[in-house]
C-alpha positions in Angstrom: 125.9 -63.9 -56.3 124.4 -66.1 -53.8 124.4 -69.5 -53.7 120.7 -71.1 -54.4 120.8 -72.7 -51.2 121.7 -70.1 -49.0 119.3 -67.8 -50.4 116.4 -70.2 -49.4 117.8 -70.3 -46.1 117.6 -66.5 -45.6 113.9 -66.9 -46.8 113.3 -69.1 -44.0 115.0 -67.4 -41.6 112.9 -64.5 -42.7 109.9 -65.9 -42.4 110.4 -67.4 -39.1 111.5 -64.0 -38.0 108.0 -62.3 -39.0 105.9 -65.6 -37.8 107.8 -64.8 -34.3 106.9 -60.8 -34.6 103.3 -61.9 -35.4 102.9 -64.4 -32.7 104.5 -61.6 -30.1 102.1 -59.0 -31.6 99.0 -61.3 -31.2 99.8 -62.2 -27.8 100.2 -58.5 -26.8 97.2 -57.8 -28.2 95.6 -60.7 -26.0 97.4 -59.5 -22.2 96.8 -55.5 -23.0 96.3 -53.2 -19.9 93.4 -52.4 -21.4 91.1 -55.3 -21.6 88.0 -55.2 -19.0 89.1 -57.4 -15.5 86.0 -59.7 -14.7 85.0 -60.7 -11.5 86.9 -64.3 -12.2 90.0 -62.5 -12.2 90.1 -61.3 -8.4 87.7 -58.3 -9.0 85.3 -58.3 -5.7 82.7 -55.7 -7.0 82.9 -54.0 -11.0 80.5 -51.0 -11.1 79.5 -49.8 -14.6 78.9 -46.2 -14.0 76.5 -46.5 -17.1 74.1 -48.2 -14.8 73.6 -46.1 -12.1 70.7 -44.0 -11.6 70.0 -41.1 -12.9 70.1 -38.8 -9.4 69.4 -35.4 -11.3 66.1 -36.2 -11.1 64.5 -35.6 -7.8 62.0 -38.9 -8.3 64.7 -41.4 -9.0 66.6 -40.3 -6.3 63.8 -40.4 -3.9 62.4 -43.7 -5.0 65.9 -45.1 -4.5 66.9 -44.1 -1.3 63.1 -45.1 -0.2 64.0 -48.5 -0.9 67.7 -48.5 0.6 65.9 -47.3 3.8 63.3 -50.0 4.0 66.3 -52.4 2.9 68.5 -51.1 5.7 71.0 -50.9 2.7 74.0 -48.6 4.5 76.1 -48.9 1.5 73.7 -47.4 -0.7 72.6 -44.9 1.2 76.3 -44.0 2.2 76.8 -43.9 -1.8 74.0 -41.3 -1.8 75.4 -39.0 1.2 78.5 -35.9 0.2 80.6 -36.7 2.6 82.9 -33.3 3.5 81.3 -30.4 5.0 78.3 -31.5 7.2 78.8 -35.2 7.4 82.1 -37.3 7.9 82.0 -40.9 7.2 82.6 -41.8 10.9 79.9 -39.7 12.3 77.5 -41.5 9.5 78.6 -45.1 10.9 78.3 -44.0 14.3 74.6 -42.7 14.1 73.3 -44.2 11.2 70.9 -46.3 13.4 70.0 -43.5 15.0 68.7 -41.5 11.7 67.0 -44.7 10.0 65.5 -46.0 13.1 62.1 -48.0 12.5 60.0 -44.4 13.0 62.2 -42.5 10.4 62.0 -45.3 8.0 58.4 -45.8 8.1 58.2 -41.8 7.4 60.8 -42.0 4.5 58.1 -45.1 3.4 55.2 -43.3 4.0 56.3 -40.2 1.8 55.4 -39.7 -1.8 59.2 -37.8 -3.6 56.4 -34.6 -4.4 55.6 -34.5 -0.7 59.1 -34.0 0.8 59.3 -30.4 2.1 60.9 -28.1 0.0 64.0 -26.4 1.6 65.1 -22.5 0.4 68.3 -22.0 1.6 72.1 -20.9 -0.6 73.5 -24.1 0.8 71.4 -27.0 -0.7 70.2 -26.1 -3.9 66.6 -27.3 -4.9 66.9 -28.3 -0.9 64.4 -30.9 0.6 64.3 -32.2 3.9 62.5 -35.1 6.1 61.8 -34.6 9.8 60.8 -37.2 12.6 59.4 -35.6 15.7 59.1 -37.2 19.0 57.0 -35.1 21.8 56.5 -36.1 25.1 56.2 -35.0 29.1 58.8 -34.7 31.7 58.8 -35.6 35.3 57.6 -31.6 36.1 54.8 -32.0 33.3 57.0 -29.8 30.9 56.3 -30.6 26.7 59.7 -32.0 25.3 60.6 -33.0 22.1 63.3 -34.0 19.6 63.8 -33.9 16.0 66.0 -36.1 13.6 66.3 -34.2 10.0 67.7 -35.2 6.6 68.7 -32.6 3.8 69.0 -33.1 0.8 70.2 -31.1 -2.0 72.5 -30.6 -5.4 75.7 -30.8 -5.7 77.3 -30.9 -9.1 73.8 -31.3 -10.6 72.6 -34.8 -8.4 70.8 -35.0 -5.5 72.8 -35.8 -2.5 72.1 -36.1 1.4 73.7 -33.2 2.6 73.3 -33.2 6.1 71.8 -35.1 9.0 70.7 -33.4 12.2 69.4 -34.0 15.2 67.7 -31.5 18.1 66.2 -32.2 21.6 
């Protein structure tokens, strides 16, 4: 049989034992991996998906990158570009000022989403384009001109911009 007094000794011991579990249990609960970082703790930039705008639908996307134009937003519109096939990321730094220069802006302001020419071809589904042309006369009276384009398409079900090009 145990002594009275050791027995209550155990019980404390015991109990100081779970109060320590529970403390360590609480306080694992508090640092877990998965609680949400906030901007306060060194995040630069959180994006919540959940936000974004819907780019299946040909009208958001337009009105959007309509806006990022006039806004000379380049990240945006970089977020709205597939970058692979047709366009690498340096080529788009390199010549973005070139294809949203002040006359293809004021087109891409100037154009309702319904009035953006409609593109058939396998590579861009449900395909649109925009086109800035520039005409003019050589020094032997010959008609020149140049085009800058921007095609846009699906790809995984959004709307993307799938390809710059430029002729002339």
């Amino acid at each position: 049989m145990i002594p009275i007094g050791q027995h209550l000794n155990i019980l404390v011991m015991k109990n100081q034992f779970i109060i320590i579990l529970f403390t360590l249990f609480l306080y694992s609960c508090h640092t877990s991996p998965t609680e949400i970082p906030t901007v306060e703790e060194g995040m630069e930039e959180v994006v919540d998906i959940r936000t974004e705008p819907d780019y299946a639908d040909w009208e958001t996307f337009w009105t959007t990158f309509q806006k990022a134009a006039a806004d000379d937003d380049k990240a945006t519109i970089a977020g709205m570009t597939l970058f692979g096939n047709h366009i690498q990321e340096e080529f788009f730094n390199d010549n973005y000022t070139v294809f949203f220069g002040q006359e293809m802006k004021e087109i891409i302001a100037k154009t309702q989403a319904s009035d953006v020419e409609k593109v058939h071809d396998m590579e861009f589904p449900d395909g649109r384009s925009i086109t800035y042309e520039e005409f003019d006369i050589d020094e032997d009276g010959n008609e020149v001109g140049s085009a800058l384009m921007i095609y846009f398409g699906k790809q995984d079900g959004i709307f993307k911009i799938m390809m710059f090009f430029a002729a002339g």
